[in-house]
C-alpha positions in Angstrom: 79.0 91.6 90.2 79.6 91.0 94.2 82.2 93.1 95.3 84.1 93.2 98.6 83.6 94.4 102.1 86.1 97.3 101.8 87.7 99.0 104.8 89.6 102.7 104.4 91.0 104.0 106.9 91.8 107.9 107.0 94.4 108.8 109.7 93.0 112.5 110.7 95.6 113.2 113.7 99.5 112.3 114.3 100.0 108.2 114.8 102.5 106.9 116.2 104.8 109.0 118.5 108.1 110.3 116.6 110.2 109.8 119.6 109.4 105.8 119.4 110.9 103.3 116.8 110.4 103.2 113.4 111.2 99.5 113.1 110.5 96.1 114.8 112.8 93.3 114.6 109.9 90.6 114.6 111.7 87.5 113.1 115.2 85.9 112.5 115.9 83.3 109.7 116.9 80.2 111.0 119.6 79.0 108.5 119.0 75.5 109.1 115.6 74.9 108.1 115.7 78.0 105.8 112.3 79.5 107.7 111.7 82.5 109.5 111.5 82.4 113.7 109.4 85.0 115.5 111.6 86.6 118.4 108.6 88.5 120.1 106.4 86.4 122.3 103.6 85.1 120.7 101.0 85.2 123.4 101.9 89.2 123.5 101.0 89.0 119.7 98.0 87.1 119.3 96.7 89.7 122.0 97.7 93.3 119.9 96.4 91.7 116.8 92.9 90.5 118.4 92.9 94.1 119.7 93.5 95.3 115.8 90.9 93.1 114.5 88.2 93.8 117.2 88.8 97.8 117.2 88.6 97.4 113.1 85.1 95.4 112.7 83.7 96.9 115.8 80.6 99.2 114.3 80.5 101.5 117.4 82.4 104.6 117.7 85.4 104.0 120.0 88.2 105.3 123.0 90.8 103.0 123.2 93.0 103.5 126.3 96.0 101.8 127.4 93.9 99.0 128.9 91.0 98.5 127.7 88.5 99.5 124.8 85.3 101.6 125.4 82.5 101.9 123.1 81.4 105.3 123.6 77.4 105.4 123.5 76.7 109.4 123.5 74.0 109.7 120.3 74.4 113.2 120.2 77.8 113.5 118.3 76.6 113.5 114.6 78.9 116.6 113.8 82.1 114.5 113.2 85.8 114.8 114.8 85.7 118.0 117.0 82.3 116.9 118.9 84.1 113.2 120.0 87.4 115.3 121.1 84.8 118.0 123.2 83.0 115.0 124.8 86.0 113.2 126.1 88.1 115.9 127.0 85.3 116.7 129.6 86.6 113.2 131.1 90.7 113.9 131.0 92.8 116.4 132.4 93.7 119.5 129.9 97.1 118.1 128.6 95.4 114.7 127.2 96.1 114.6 123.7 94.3 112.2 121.4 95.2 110.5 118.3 92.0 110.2 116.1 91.2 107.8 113.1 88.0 108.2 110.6 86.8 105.0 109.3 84.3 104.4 106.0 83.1 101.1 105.5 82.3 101.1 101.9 80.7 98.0 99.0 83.4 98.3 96.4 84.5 102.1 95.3 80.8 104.0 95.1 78.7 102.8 98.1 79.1 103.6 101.5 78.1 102.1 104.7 78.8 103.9 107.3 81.2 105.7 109.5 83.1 105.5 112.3 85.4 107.5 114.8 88.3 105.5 117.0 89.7 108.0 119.9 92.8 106.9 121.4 94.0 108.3 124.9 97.8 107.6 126.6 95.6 107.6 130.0 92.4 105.9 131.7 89.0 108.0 131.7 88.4 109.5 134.8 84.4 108.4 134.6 82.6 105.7 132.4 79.4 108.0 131.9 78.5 106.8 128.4 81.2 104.6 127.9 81.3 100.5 127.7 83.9 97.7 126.9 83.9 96.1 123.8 84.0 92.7 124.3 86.3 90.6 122.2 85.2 87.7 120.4 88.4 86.6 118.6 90.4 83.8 119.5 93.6 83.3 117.1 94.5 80.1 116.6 98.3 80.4 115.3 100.9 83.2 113.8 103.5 82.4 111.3 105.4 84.1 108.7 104.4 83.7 105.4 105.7 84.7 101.7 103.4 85.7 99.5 104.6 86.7 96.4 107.8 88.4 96.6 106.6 89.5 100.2 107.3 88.7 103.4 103.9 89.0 105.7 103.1 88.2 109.5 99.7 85.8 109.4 97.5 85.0 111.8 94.7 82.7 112.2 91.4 82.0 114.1 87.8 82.0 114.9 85.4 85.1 115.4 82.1 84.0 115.7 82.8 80.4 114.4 83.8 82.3 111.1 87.7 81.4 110.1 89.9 85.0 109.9 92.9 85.5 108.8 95.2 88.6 109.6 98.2 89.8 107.4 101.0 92.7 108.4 103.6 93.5 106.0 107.3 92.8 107.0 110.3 94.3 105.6 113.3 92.2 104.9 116.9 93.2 105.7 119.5 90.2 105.2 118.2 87.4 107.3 115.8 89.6 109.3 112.3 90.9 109.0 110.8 93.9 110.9 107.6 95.4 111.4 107.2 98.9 110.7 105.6 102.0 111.0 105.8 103.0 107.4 102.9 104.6 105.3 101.8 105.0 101.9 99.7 103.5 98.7 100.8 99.7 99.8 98.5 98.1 102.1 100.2 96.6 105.2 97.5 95.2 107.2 95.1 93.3 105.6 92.1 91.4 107.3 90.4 88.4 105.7 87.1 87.1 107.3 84.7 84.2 106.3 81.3 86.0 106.1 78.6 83.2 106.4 78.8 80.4 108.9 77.0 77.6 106.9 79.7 77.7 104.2 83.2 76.0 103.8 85.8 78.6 103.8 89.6 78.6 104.7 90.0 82.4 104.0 93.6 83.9 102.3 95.9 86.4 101.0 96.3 86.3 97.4 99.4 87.4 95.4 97.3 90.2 94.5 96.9 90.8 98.0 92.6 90.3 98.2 91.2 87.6 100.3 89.9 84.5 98.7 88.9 81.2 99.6 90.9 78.5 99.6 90.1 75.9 96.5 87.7 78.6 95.2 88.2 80.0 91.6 86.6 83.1 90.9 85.6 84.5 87.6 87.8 87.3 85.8 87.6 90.6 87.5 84.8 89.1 90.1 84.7 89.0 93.6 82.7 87.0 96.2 80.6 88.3 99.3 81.6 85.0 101.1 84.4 86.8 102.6 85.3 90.4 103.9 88.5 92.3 103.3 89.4 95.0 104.9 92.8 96.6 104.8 94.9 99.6 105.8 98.5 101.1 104.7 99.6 101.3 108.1 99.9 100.4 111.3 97.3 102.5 113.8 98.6 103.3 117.2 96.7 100.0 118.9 97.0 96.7 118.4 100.6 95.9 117.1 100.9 99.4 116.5 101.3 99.9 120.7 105.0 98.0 120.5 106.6 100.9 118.8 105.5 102.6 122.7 106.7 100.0 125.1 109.7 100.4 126.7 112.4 97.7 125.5 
């Protein structure tokens, strides 16, 4: 049986700061037409969510900073956590506190791929020794909000590599509002769908199970397809979208 591209992500420091928000109002029914209008600007979007997909499907160990994203090129740091934390604080002044993520890639439950570490700093580097940008590839198309099931989910579309991709966050609905939020847990709120192969027709989605699939596609019982990746986490990181619940209203 093909199985999945799976994504788990392991949060190994504090996320998001508990003196920030723990809610977003994203979008406002419009009572007229009975659909959902985003309040936040979309350009400001399309930009924290390319940011989310290119940290997530980057296969380099990573520093994020306020402004840019570094892919950090030091082969000696095989010992996990602690030896990524002793090579950048080298590059920070002593009160620069990092939030750290561990990342498997794994084929279905038993098989994995590989590893990663994303280091995230609240200031700039003070050298570049070792470090390069990660160039982003991923142009979103569109964002809308979309019910799937009995859930209420931002989605965005686009092209990475001429391969469709479709993003999903979880909303949470409060009378005619929906918010983005920083909760955690066993549901997964960000889900990332990507078309694997170029030379094949396919319009990836969210199913009401909450897998990717391809549109117009029927898959066997209890089978999956390597035509597409899906990768998901059960919250919100401290980039990407996560880096509203920081900016000052």
């Amino acid at each position: 049986m093909k199985k999945t591209l799976l994504i788990l992500f392991i949060f190994i420091a504090a996320g998001l700061s508990c003196h920030s928000p723990q809610r977003i109002l994203l979008a406002e029914r419009n009572k007229t037409k009975n659909t959902f209008s985003i309040l936040i600007d979309t350009n400001r979007l399309k930009s924290l969510i390319a940011e989310d997909f290119e940290i997530n499907n980057a296969k380099h160990n990573l520093l994020v900073t306020p402004s840019q994203t570094l892919i950090i090129e030091n082969n000696n740091m095989d010992t996990g956590m602690d030896a990524f934390v002793s090579f950048l604080k080298k590059k920070y002044p002593p009160n620069e506190e990092f939030i750290g993520y561990s990342v498997t890639v794994k084929y279905g439950p038993d098989s994995i791929v590989y590893n990663k570490y994303i280091m995230v700093s609240t200031s700039e580097p003070m050298d570049l020794i070792n470090l390069r940008p990660l160039t982003y590839k991923l142009k979103i198309i569109h964002i809308m909000i979309k019910k799937i099931g009995s859930q209420w989910w931002l989605e965005a579309r686009g092209k990475y590599d001429n391969k469709n991709v479709a993003v999903y966050y979880l909303l949470d609905k409060s009378g005619n509002f929906l918010y983005l939020t920083k909760k955690s847990g066993k549901n997964k709120r960000v889900v990332e769908c990507k078309q694997n192969f170029e030379n094949i027709d396919c319009n990836p989605f969210l199913t009401e199970k909450f897998t990717c699939a391809c549109e117009g596609v029927v898959y066997p019982e209890n089978a999956c397809s390597n035509d597409i990746c899906y990768r998901y986490s059960t919250a919100l990181s401290s980039y990407g979208l996560g880096r509203l619940f920081e900016e000052k209203p």
